[in-house]
C-alpha positions in Angstrom: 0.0 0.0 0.0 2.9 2.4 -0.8 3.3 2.8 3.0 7.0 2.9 3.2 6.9 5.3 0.8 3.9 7.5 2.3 5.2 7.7 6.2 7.2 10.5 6.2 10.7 9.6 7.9 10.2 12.6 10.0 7.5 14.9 10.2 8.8 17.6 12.1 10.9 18.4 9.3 8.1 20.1 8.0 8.1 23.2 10.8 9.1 26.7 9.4 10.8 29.0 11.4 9.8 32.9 11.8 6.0 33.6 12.2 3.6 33.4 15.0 1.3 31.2 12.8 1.3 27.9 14.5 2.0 26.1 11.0 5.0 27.3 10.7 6.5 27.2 14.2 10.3 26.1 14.0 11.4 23.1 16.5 13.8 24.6 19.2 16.8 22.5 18.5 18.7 20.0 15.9 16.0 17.6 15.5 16.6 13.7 16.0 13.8 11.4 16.7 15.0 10.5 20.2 15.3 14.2 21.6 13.0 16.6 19.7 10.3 15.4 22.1 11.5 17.7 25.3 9.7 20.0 25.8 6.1 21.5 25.6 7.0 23.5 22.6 8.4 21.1 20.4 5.8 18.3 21.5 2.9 21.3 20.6 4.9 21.8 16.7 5.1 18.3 16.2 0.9 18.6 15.5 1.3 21.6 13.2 2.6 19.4 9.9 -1.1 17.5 9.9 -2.9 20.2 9.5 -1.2 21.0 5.3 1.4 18.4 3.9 0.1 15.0 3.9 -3.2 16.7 2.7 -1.2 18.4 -0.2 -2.3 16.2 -3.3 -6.1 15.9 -1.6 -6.2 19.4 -1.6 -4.3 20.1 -4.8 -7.2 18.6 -7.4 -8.8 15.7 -6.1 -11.1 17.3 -3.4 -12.8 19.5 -6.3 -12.5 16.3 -8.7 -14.6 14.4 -6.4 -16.7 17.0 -4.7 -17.4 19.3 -7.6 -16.6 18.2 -10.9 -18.1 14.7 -10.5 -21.2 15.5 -8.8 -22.0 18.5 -11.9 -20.7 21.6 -10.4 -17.6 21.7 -12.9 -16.2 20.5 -16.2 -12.3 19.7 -17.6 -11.3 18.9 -20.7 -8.2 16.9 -19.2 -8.4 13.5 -20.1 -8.2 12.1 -16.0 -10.9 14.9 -15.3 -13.4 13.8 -18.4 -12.8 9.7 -16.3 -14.6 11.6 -13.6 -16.9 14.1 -16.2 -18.2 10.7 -18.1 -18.5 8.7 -14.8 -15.7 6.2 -16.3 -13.1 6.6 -13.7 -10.7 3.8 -14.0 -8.3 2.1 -11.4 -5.2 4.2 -13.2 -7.3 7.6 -12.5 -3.8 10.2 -11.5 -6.4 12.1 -10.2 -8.2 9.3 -7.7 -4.4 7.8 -7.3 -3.3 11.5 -5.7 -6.4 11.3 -3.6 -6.1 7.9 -2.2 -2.0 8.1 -1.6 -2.7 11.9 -0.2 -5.2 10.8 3.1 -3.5 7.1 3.8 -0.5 9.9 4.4 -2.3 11.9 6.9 -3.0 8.4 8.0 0.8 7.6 8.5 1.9 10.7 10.1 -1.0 10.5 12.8 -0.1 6.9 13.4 3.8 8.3 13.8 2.4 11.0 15.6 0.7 8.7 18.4 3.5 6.5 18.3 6.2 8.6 19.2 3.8 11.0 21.6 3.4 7.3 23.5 7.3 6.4 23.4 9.3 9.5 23.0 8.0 11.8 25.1 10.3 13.5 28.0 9.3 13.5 31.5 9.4 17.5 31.6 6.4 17.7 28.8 3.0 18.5 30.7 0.1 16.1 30.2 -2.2 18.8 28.9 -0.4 19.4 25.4 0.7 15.1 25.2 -3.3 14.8 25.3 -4.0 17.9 22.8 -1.1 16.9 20.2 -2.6 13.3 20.8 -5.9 15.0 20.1 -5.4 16.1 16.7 -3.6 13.0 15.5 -6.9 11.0 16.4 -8.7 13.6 14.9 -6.9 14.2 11.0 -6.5 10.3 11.1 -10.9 10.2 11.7 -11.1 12.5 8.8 -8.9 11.0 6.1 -11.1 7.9 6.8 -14.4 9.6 6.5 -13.3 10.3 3.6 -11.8 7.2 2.7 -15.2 5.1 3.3 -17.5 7.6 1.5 -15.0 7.4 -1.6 -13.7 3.9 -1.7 -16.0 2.2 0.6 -14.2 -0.9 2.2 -10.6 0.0 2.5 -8.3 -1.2 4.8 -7.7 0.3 8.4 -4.6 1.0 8.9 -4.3 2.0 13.2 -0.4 1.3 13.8 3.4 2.1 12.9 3.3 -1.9 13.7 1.5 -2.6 10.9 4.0 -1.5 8.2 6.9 -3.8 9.0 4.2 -6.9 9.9 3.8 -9.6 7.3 0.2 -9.8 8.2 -1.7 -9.9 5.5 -3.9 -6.5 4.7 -7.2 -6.6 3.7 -10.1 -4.4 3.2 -12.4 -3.8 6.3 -16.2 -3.7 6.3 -18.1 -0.4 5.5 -19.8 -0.2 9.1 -16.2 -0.9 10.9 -14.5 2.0 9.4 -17.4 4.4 10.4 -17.2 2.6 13.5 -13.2 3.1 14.1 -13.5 6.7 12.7 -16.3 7.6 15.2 -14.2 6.2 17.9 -11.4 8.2 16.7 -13.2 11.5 17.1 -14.6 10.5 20.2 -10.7 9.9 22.0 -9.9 13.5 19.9 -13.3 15.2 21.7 -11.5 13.8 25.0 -8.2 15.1 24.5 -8.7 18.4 22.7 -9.3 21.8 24.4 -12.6 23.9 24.1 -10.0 26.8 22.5 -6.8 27.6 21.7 -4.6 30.6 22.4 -4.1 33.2 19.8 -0.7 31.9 18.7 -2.9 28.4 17.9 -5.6 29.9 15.8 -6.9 27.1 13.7 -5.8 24.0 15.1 -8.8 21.6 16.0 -11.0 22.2 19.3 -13.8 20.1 20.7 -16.4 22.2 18.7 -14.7 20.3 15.7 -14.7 16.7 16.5 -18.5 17.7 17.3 -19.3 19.3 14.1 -17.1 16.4 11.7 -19.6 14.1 14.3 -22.5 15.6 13.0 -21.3 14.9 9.4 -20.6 11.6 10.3 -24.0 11.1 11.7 -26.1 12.9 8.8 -24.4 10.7 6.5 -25.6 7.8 8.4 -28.8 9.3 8.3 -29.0 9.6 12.1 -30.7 12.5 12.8 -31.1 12.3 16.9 -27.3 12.0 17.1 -26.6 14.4 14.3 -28.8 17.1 16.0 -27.3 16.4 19.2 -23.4 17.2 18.1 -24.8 20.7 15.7 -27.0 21.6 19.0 -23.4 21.2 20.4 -21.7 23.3 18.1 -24.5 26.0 18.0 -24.9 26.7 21.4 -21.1 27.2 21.8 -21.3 30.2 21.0 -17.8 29.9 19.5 -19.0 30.2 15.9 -20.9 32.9 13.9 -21.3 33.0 10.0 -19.4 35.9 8.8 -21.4 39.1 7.2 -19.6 38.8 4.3 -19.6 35.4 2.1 -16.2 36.3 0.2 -14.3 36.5 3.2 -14.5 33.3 3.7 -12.0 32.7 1.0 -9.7 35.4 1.4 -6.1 34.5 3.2 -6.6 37.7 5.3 -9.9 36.3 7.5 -8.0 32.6 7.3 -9.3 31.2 10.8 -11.9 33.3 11.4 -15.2 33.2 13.4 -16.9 30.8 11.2 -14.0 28.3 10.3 -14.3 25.3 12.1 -11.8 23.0 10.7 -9.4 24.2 7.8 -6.0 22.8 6.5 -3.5 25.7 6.6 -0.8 26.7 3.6 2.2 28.3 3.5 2.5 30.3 0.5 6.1 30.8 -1.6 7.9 28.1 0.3 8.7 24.3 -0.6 6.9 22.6 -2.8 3.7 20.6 -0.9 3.1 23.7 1.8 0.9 25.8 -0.2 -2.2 25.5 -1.5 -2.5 25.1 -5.2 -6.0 25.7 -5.8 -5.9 28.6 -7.2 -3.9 27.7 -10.0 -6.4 25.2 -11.1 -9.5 27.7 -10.5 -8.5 31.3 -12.0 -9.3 31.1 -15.7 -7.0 33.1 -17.1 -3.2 33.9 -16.3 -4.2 37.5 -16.1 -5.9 36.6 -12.9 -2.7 35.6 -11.4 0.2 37.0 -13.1 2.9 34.2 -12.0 2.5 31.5 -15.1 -0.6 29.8 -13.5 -4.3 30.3 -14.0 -5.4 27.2 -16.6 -8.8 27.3 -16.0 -8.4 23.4 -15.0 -11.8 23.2 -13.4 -14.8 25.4 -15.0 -18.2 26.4 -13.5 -21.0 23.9 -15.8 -23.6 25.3 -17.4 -25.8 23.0 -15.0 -24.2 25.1 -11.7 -24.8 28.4 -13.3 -28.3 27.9 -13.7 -28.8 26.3 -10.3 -28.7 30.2 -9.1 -31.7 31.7 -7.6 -32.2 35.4 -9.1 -30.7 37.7 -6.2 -28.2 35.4 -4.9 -25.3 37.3 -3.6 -22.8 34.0 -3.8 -23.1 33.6 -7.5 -20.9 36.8 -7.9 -18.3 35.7 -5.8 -18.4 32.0 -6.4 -18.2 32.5 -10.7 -17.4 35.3 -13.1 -19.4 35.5 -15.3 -19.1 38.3 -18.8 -19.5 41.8 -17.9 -18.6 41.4 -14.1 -16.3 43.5 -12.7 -13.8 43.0 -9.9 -11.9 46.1 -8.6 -9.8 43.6 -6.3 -8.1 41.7 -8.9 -5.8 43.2 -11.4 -5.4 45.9 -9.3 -2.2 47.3 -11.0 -4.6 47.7 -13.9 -7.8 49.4 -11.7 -9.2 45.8 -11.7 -10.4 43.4 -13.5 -13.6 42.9 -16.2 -14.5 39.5 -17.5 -14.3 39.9 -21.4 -17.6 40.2 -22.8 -17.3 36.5 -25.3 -16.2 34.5 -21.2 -13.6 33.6 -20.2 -14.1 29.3 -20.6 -16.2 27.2 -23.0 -18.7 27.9 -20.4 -17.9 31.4 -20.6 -17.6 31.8 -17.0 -14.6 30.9 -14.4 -14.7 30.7 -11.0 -13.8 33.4 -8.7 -13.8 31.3 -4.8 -10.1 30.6 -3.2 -8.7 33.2 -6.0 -6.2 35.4 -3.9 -5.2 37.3 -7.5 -1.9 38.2 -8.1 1.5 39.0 -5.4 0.0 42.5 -6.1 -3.4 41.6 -4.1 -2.0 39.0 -1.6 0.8 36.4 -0.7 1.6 35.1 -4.2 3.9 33.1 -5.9 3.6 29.9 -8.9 0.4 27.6 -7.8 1.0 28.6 -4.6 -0.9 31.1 -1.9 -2.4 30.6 1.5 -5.5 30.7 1.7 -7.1 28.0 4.2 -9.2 25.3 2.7 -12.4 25.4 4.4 -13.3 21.7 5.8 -15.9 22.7 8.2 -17.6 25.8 8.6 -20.4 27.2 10.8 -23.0 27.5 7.9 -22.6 23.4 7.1 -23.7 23.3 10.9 -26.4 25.0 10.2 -27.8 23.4 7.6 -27.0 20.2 8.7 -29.1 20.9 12.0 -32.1 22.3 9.6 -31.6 18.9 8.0 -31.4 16.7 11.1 -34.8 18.2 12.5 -36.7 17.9 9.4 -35.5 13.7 9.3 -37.4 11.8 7.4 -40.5 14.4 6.9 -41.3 15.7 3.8 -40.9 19.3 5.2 -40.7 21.3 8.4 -42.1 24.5 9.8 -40.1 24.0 13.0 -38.8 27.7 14.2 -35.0 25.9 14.8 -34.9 24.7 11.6 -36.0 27.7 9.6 -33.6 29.7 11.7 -30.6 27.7 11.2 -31.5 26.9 7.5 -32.1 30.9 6.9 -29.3 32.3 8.5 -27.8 30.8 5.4 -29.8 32.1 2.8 -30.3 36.4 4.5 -26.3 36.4 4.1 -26.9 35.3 0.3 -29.1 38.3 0.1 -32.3 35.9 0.2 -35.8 35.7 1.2 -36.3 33.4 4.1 -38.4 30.8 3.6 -41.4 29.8 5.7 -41.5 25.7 5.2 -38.6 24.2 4.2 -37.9 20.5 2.2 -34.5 18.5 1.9 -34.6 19.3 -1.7 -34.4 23.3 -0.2 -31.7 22.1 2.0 -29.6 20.4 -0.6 -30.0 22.7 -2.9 -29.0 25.4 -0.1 -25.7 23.2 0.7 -24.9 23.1 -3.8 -25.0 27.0 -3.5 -23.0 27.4 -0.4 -20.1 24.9 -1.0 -19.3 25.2 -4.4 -15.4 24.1 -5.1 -15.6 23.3 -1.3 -15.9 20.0 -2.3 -19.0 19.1 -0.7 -22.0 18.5 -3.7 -20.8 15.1 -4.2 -20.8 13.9 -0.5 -24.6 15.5 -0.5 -25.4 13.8 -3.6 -24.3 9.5 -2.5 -26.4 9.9 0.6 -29.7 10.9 -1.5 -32.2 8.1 -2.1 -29.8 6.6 -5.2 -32.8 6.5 -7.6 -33.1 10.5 -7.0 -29.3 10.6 -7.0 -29.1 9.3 -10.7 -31.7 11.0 -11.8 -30.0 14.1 -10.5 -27.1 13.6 -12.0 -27.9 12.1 -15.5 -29.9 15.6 -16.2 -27.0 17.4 -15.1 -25.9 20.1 -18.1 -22.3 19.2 -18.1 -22.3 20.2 -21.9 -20.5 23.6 -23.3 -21.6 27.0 -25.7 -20.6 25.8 -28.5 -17.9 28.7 -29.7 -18.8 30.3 -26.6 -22.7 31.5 -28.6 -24.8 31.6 -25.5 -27.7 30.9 -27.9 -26.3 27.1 -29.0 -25.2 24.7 -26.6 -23.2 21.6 -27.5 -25.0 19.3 -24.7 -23.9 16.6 -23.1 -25.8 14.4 -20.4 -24.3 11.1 -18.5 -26.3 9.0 -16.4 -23.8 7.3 -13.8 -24.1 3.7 -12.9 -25.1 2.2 -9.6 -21.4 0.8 -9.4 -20.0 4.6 -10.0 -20.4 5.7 -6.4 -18.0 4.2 -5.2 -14.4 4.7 -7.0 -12.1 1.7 -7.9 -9.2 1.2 -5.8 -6.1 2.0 -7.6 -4.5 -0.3 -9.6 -1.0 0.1 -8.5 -2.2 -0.7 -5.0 -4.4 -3.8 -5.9 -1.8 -5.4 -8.4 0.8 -5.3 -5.3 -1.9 -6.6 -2.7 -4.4 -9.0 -4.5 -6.7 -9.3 -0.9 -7.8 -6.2 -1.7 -9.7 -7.1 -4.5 -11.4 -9.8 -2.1 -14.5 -9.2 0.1 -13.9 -6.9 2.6 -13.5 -8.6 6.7 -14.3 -7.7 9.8 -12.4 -5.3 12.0 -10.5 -6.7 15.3 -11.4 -4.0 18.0 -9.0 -5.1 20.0 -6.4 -4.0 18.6 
């Protein structure tokens, strides 16, 4: 499983030195794996590398691959992206490969993590930051697997360092295990983590995280009395609040802030796997970001721009669309207006986690810092609209509508008076485009509804960008393409995998 190669020999090679963001905190000494654990400062940076690295090729193009472009928010002519636009993805997929290689690394590194916090740790390191370190190990190695199991399906658990030297055979654990081992996970993290961190920690996981990744565990599972029980949680925190303005939300300056709830963290213009690369992908045109990137890689569908409600605030600073001005990009120039024939065979591009230029922010070559949102305040929200509507066909419950139309006034919308899960899904499309949510909304549909979602989908393009004359182009998916292949390389090297999945030894 390419686990020699994915354990990283030594993660706290990843620290940076100079800056009070706890990312880049530089270990104190020369580091050796036998004495960087001393103190309560290195043991506190030796958490800081799980929260960017191992996620680097996740977050590079797979999380909009699978969240976006293969549920019908996006289209890409590249011939990996067009596996996942034609619902043909195939066992050699670079794109799926990345993905699955990226969160069995997080993986690693929070199984090193808890090894070496249980056996190298010096007598003179308090308890309190052992259990919080220990604390966001349990929880990034919960998340790659939720991931893992609503991607893959049955994949193997991997739990301990122990297991990459054994000649125990690996195979792939059942479905129900791996939500069972994840929700176990979060449940030590909830244990071990803090309720906040200080100032110098902004962004590193709290208890109101495990709680709200809880709830998405839960919804997904379709248990709403447990899912409303973790966002009740969350809400009556008071920690969070949705920001006033939408487009802040992707803007490097208001990373961390009073709606993030869980976000991996990038380090612009440094090494190569720090940053995040997202943006190179996403601006549709090199103008955009003046440093040799901006491809247009992933484009808004025609489906997604239609999706838009008239008077939607978030369509303006989710895609750009002809004729749309935007005084903060360009701004050597007095900004920037999208040409009036588009800018992609859709004619628009999409404007979310573009920083611009190093004239508009902390730019260099497919590289800024901007956070990648994971888990925000309004997902809560919705999710506890969702869990207290259940299984009706719609609610008029007063906790519901205000959760579900806190949402929709910051969009600039009417509130609605009686909401459906159709309203709510169709809320959460809106919201979390390129956030790579749409397709995790979509597999936990009824599946009938599901395909018949997607295979209307407009995932066609203007043909010579007329508006008038589109060259369509509909796919209906299979039942078999919810779940993706497991990657060749990985079952030609381990044939069990290919075998029914077995159950899970908790006492391990």
């Amino acid at each position: 499983m390419k686990l020699n190669k994915i354990i990283l020999i030594f993660i706290l090679l990843l620290a940076i030195s100079c800056s009070e963001n706890f990312v880049e905190q530089s270990p104190e000494d020369a580091i050796t794996v036998d004495n960087f654990f001393n103190t309560d400062q290195q043991v506190l940076s030796s958490g800081s590398p799980l929260y960017g690295y191992p996620w680097f090729y996740f977050n590079e193009k797979f999380l909009i691959t699978i969240g976006d472009l293969y549920a019908g928010n996006a289209i890409g002519s590249y011939s990996d992206l067009a596996q996942f636009e034609n619902f043909t993805v195939n066992g050699s997929n670079q794109f799926a490969n990345e993905g699955w290689d990226s969160l069995y690394n997080v993986i690693a590194n929070a199984n090193v993590l808890i090894h070496n916090l249980e056996t190298k740790v010096g007598t003179n390191v308090s308890q309190d930051i052992i259990d919080k370190v220990m604390g966001e190990a349990y929880f990034m190695r919960a998340t790659a697997y939720f991931y893992l199991v609503r991607i893959w399906g049955a994949v193997p658990i991997i739990y301990s360092v122990d297991q990459i030297n054994s000649k125990e055979p690996i195979y792939k654990n059942k479905i129900e295990d791996i939500y069972s081992f994840l929700i176990n996970d979060y449940e030590k993290a909830n244990s071990l983590l803090p309720e906040i961190w200080d100032t110098n920690n902004l962004g590193r996981v709290t208890k109101s995280a495990c709680d709200g990744m809880l709830a998405k565990v839960y919804i997904t599972l379709k248990d709403y009395t447990n899912a409303n029980s973790y966002t009740t949680k969350v809400i009556t925190s008071n920690m969070y609040s949705l920001l006033p303005n939408y487009e802040d939300l992707f803007n490097p300056i208001y990373n961390n802030n009073a709606e993030s709830i869980f976000a991996l963290q990038w380090v612009a213009c440094g090494d190569w796997g720090y940053q995040n690369a997202n943006q190179a992908y996403l601006a549709a045109s090199p103008k955009l970001t003046q440093v040799g990137d901006g491809w247009g890689t992933f484009q808004p569908s025609i489906d997604l721009i239609n999706a838009y409600e008239n008077g939607d605030l978030r369509r303006y600073r989710t895609i750009m669309e002809p004729g749309n001005f935007y005084p903060e990009l360009v701004t050597a120039e007095g900004g920037y207006t999208v040409p009036d024939d588009g800018m992609t065979s859709t004619l628009a591009g999409f404007r979310k986690y573009i920083v611009g230029s190093p004239d508009e922010g902390n730019v260099c070559f497919m590289s800024t810092d901007v956070n990648t949102n994971i888990l925000r305040y309004a997902d809560i929200l919705l999710i506890h609209a969702e869990s207290i509507l259940a299984t009706s066909d719609s609610t008029t419950d007063q906790g519901a509508l205000d959760a579900f139309n806190a949402v929709r006034t910051r969009a600039g919308l009417d509130p609605k008076t009686e909401i459906t899960l159709s309203d709510i899904f169709n809320e959460r499309r809106i919201e979390f485009v390129v956030e790579g949510d749409y397709w995790f909304d979509l597999i936990r549909r009824d599946r009938t509804e599901a395909i018949n979602i997607l295979s209307n989908q407009e995932r066609g393009v203007y043909q010579d960008r007329d508006i008038n004359t589109i060259a369509s182009k509909k796919v209906t998916p299979s039942q078999s393409s919810f779940l993706l292949p497991i990657p060749s390389a990985e079952t030609a090297k381990n044939p069990l995998l290919l075998e029914d999945p077995v159950a899970f030894d908790f006492n391990y």
